[in-house]
C-alpha positions in Angstrom: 1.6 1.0 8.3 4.8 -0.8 9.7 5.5 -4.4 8.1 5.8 -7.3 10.8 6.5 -11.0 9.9 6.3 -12.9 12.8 4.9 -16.2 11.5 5.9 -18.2 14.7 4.0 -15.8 17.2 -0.2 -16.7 17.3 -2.5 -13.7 16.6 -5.4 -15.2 17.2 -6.4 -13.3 20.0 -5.9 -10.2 18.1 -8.2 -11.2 15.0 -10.7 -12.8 17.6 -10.7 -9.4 19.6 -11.6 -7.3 16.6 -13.8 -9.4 15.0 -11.8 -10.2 11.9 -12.5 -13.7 10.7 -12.4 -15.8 7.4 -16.0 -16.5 8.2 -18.0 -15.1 4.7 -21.1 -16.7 5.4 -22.3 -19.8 3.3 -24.3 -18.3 0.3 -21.1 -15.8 -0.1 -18.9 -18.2 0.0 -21.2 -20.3 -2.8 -21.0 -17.4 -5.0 -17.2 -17.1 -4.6 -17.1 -21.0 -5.1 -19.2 -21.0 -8.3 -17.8 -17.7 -10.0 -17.5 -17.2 -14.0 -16.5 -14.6 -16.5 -19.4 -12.5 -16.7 -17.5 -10.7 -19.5 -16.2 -14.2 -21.2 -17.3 -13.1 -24.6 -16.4 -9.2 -25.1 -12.8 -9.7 -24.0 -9.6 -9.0 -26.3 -7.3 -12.0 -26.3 -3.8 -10.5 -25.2 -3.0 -14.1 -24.5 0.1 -13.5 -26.6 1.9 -10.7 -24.3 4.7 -11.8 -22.1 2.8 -10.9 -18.7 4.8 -11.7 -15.4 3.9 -11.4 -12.0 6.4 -9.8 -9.2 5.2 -10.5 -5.2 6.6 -12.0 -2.6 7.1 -15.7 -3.0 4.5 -16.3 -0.6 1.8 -14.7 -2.1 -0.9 -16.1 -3.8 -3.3 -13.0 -4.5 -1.6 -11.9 -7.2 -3.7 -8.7 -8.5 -1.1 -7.2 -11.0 1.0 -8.7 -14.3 3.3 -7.1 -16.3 4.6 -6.7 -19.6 7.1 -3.8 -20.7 8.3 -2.7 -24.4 10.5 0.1 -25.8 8.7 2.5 -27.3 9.1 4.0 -30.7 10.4 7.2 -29.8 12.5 5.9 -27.0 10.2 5.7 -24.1 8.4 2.9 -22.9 5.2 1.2 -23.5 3.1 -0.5 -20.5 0.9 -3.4 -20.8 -0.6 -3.6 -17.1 -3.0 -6.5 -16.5 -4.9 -5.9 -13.2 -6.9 -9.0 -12.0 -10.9 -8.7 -13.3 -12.8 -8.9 -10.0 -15.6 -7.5 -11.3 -16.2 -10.1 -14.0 -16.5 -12.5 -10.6 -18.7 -10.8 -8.0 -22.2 -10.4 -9.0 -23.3 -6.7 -8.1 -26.1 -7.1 -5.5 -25.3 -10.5 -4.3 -24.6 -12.4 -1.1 -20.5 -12.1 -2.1 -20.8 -8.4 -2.5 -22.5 -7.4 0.2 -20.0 -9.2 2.5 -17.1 -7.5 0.8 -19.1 -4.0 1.1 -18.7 -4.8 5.1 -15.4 -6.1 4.7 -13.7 -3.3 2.6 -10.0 -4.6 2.4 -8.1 -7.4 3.5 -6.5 -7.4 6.9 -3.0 -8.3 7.2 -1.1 -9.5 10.4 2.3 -10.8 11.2 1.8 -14.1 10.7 -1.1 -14.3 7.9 -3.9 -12.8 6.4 -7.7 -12.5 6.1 -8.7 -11.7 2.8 -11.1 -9.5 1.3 -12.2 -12.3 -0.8 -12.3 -16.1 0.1 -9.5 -17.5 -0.8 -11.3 -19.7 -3.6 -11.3 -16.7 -5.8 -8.9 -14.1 -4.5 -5.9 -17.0 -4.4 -7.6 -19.0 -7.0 -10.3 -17.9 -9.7 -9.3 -14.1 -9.5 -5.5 -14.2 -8.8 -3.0 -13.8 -12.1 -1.4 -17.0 -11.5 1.1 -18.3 -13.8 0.0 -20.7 -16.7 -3.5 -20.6 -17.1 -6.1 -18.1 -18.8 -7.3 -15.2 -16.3 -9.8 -12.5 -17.1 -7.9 -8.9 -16.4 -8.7 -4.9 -17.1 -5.6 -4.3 -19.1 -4.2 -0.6 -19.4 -1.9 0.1 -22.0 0.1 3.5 -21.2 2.3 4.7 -23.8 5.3 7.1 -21.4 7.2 9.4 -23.0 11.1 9.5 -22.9 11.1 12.2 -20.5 8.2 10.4 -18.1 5.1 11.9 -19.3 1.7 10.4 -20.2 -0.8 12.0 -22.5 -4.4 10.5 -21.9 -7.2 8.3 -23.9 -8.2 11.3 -26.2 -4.4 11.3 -27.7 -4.2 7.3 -27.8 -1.5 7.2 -25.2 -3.5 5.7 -22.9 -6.0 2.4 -23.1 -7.9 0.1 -21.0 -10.1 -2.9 -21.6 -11.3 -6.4 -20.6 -9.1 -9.1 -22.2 -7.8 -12.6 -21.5 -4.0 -12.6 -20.3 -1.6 -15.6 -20.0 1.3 -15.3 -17.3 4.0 -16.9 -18.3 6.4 -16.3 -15.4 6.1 -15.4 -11.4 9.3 -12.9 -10.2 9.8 -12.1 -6.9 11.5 -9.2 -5.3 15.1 -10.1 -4.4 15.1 -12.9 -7.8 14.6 -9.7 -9.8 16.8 -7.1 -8.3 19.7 -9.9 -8.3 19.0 -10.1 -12.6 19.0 -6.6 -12.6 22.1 -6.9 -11.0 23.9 -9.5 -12.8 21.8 -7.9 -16.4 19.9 -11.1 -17.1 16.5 -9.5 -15.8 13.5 -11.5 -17.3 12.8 -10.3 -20.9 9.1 -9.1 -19.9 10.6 -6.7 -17.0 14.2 -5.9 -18.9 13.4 -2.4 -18.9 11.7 -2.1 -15.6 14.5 -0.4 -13.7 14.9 2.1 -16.2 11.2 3.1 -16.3 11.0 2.7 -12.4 14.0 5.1 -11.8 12.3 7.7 -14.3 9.4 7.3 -12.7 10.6 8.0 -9.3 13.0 10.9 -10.1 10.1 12.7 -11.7 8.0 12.4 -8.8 10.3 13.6 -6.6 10.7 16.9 -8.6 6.9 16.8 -8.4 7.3 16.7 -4.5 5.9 13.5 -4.1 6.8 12.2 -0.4 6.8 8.2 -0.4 6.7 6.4 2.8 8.9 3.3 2.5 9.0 1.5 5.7 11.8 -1.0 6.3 9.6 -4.2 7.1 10.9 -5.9 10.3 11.3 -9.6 11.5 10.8 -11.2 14.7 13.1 -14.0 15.0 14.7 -15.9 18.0 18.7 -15.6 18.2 20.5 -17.5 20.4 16.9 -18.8 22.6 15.4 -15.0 22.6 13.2 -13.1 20.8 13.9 -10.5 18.8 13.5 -7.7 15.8 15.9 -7.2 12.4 15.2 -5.3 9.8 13.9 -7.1 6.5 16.2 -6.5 3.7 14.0 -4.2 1.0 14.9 -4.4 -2.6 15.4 -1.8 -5.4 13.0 -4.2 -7.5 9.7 -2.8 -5.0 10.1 0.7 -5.6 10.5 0.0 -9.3 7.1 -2.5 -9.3 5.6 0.4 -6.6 5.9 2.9 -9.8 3.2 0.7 -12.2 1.1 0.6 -10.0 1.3 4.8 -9.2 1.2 5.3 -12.4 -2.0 3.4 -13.5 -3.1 4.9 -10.3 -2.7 8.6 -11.6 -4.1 8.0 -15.2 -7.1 6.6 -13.9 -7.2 9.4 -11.3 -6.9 12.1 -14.0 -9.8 10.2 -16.4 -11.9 10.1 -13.7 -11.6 14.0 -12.9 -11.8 15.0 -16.4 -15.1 13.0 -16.4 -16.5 13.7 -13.1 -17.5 10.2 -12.3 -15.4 7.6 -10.0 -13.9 7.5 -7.2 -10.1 9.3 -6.2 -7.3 8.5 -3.9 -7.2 12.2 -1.8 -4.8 13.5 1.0 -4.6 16.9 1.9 -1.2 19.4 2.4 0.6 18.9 5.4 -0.1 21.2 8.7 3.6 23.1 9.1 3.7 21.6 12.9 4.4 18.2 11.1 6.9 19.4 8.4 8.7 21.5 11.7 8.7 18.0 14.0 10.6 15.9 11.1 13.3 18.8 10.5 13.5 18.5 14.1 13.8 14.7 14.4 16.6 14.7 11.4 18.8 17.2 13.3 18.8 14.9 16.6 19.5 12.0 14.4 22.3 13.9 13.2 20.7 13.5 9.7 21.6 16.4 7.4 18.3 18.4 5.7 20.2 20.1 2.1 18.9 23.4 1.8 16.0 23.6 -1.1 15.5 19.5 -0.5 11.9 18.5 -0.5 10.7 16.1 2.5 10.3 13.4 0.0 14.0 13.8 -1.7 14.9 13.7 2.1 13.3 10.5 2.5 14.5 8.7 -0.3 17.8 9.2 0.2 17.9 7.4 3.4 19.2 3.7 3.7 16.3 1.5 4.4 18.6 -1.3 6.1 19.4 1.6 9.0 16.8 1.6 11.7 17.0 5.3 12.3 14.8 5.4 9.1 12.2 3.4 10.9 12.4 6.2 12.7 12.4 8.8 10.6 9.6 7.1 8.1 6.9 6.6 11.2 7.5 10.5 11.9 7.2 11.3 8.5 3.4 9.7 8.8 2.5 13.5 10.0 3.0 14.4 6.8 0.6 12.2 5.5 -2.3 12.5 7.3 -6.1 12.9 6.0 -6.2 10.6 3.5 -9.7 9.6 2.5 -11.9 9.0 -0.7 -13.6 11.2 -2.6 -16.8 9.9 -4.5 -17.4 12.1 -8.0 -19.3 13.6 -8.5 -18.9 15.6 -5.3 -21.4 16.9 -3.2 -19.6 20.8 -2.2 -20.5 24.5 -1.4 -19.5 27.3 -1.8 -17.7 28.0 1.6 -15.2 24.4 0.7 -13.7 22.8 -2.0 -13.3 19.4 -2.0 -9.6 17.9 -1.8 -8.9 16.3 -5.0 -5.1 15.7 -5.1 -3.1 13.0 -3.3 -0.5 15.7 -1.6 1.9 12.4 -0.8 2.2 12.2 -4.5 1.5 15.5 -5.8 -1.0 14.3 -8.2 -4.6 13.6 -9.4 -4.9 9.5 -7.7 -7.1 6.9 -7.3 -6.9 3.5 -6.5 -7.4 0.5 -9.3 -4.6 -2.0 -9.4 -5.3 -3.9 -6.6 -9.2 -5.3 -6.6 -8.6 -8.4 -4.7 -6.9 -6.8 -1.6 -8.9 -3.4 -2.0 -12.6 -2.8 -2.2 -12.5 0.8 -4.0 -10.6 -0.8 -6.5 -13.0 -2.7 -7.9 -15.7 0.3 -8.4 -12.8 2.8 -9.8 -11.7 0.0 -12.4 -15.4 -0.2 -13.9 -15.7 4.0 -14.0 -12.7 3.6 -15.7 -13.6 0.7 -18.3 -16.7 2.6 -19.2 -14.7 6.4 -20.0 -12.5 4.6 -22.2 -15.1 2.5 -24.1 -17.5 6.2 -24.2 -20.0 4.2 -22.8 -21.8 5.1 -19.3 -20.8 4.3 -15.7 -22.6 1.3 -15.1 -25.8 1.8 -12.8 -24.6 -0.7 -10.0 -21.0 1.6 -9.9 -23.1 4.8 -9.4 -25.5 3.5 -6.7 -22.2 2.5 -4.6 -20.0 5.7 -5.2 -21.8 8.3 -2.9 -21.4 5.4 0.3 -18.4 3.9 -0.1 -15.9 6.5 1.2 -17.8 6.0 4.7 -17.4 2.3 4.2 -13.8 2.5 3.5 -12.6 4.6 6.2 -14.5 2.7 8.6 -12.3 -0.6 7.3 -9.6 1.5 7.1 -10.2 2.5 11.2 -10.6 -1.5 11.5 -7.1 -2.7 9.5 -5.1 0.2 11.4 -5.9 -1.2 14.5 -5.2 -4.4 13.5 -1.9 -3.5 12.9 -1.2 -1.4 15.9 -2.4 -3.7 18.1 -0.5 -6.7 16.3 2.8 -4.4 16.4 1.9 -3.9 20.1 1.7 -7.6 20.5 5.1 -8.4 19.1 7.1 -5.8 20.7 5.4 -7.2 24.0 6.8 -10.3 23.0 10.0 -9.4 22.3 10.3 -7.3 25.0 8.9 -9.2 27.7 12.9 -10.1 29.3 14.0 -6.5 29.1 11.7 -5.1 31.9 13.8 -2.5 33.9 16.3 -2.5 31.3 17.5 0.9 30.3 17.5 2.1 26.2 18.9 5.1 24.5 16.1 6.6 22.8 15.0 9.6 20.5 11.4 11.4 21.1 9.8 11.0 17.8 6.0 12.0 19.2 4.6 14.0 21.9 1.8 12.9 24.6 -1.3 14.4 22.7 -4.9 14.1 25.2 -5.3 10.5 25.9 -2.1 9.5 23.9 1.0 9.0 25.2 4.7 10.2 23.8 6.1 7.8 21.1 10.3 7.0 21.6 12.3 5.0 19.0 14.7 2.5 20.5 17.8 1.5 17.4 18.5 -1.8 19.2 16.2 -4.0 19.1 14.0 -1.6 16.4 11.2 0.0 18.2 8.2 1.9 18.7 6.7 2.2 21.5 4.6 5.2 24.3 7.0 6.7 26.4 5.9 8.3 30.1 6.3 12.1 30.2 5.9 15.0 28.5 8.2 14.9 25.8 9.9 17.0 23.2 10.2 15.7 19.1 13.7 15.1 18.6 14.8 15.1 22.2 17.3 12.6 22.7 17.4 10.5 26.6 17.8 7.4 27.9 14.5 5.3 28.9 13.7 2.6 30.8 11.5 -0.2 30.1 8.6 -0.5 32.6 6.1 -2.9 30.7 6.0 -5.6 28.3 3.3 -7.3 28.3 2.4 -10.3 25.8 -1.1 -10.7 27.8 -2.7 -7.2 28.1 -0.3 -6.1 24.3 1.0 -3.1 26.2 4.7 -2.0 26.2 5.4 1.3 27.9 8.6 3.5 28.5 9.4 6.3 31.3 12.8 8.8 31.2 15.5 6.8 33.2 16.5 10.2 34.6 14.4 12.8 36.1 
């Protein structure tokens, strides 16, 4: 998924086109209205740990709090507080069901339709600063070399309790603390345990897909695209989240119950096409370095790593849900691991963006507490990987077609105007070749039949705003 902002261009059109509104239907919307702690009285007050939030300022979902100690033995303790959705949506009900259909929450460049009405995903259910919340909190005990044991050994916990934020971070507040040393005590030793965190995966052979986030401003009357400036403080938060994402994956395994995170191994066409891409870029491949080492050593303010990191995408292709227990035979296993992160995974820290979230989080709760999978869980597992990926189908064209839209936009003076360019897709069926352009940042179908890697000049022969179409053809030949 590439990251647009472009909160001055109207994308109505778009969300009208798809049929993505903020329309939930009344009795839904009651229930979201009217919500209450169904869990009020079996929760542990943690009310007393630190918890901050770190989003960007805008946000008002806020799904995850933190709170970070030392260890006794040198590593690090995580307190995670993930917001409680669960405790708010009836199972069965009007507000349910709607989200069942819904699946995630669709984001555009200039807003967002949420998963939840914004009642309870920016108000009842969000972690916001200064007032009581209901959260699942997992407490993960790392060692000082990275590693996590599990429930049985007590390194790992997770329950219903009542948290108390007491402070809301952003991204570039906290990387300048971490910079100047006077990070937030709460988060003081979040670099530390975010760099571990990340070094180890990369000797795992995780591949991470961290694409710069781009802009469309006007400069000097005319549109155009800069890269957003990405702080060190995301990848660090990123790591939380992947690593409450890979206990719970692992507990749910071990118990055959609950839903994982799954991608499959890259095809070697894929791994060959982004070896080919670095070379034209004139980007050096070390010899024994994984494709996820190579990625994260490139500079995310450069716009050859747009380029690189929307390639890289081929590596990551496949990724679905797997519902356990799992329905196989003996001719095929079923995919377990997340090959992007080389690692059991599922996803749980995000319940008032995500839909699978929600059903993961209560598997989870109930292996903990030795106590069984609730019945409403295991009447949803076996369905929703259908439901997801047919959101999923929804929110990807959402963002293509809202991408499409701004580059149309952007582009729309620049018709005939010629671009040095680098192939970084070939024409596949009924889909054209894909060219990156360094200046402005884009990508964009390309006429032809086109080598990865190739490098040529192009010229622009549609932008269209109207019909969200922008199209390329070789200037020469």
């Amino acid at each position: 998924m590439r990251y647009f902002s472009a909160p001055d261009i109207d994308f109505a059109r778009v969300r009208a086109d798809l049929g993505i509104a903020e329309d939930y239907g009344a009795e839904a919307l009651a229930e979201a209205q009217s919500a209450v702690d169904a869990f009020a009285d079996d929760r542990e007050d943690l009310r007393h740990l630190p918890f901050v939030t770190i989003d960007p300022p805008s946000s008002r979902d806020l799904d995850q709090a933190v709170y970070l100690e030392p260890g006794r033995d040198g590593g690090f303790v995580v307190h995670y507080a993930i917001a409680d959705v669960a405790a708010l949506v009836r199972p069965g009900g009007a507000l349910d069901a709607e989200t069942r259909t819904r699946g995630t929450t669709f984001y555009f460049p200039d807003g967002s339709v949420p998963l939840h009405p914004r009642v309870l995903s920016e108000g009842s259910g969000s972690l916001l600063p200064d007032v009581d919340r209901p959260a699942v909190v997992w407490t993960i005990r790392v060692a000082p070399d990275g590693t996590v044991g599990d429930v049985a050994d007590g390194s790992v916990s997770v329950r219903r309790a009542l948290v108390h934020v007491v402070g809301r971070l952003d991204y570039a507040g906290v990387s300048a603390d971490a910079a100047r040393g006077t990070l937030h005590p709460s988060v003081a030793l979040l670099p530390a345990f975010g760099d571990l965190r990340h070094r180890i995966a990369l000797e795992r052979g995780s591949v991470t897909l961290d694409l710069p986030a781009q802009e469309v401003v006007r400069v000097d009357g005319r549109w155009t695209i800069r890269l957003a400036t990405r702080h060190e403080s995301e990848e660090w938060n990123a790591e939380l989240s992947l690593l409450t994402g890979m206990v719970a994956g692992k507990m749910m395994l071990d118990a055959d119950v609950g839903l994982l995170r799954t991608l499959p191994p890259p095809g070697e066409e894929a791994v060959e096409a982004m070896h080919e891409l670095a070379e034209t870029l004139g980007i050096g491949w070390r010899d024994g370095e994984s494709g996820g080492q190579f990625l994260a050593r490139q500079p995310t303010a450069q716009p050859a790593t747009l380029a690189l990191m929307s390639a890289a995408t081929g590596l990551l292709g496949g990724s679905g849900y797997l519902a356990l227990p799992a329905e196989n035979d003996d001719a095929t296993q079923p995919v377990t691991q997340h090959s992007g992160l080389a690692a059991v995974y599922a996803h749980v820290t995000a319940p008032l963006r995500r839909l699978p979230d929600r059903f993961a989080s209560e598997a989870c709760l109930a292996i903990a507490g030795g106590r069984p999978v609730p019945q409403w869980v295991l009447d949803a597992l076996p369905g929703l990987p259908a439901e997801i990926a047919e959101s999923s189908r929804l929110a990807g064209r959402a963002d293509r077609e809202s991408v499409d839209l701004a580059e149309a936009v952007v582009l729309e003076h620049a018709v005939g105007e010629t671009f040095a360019a680098v192939v970084t897709r070939p024409a596949r069926e009924r889909r054209s070749a894909e060219v990156f352009i360094a200046d402005p940042p884009v990508l964009a179908p390309c006429e032809g039949d086109l080598q990865p890697g190739r490098s040529l000049p192009v010229r622009l022969v549609r932008a269209d705003p109207a019909t969200r179409r922008v199209t390329f053809a070789p200037a020469q030949g």
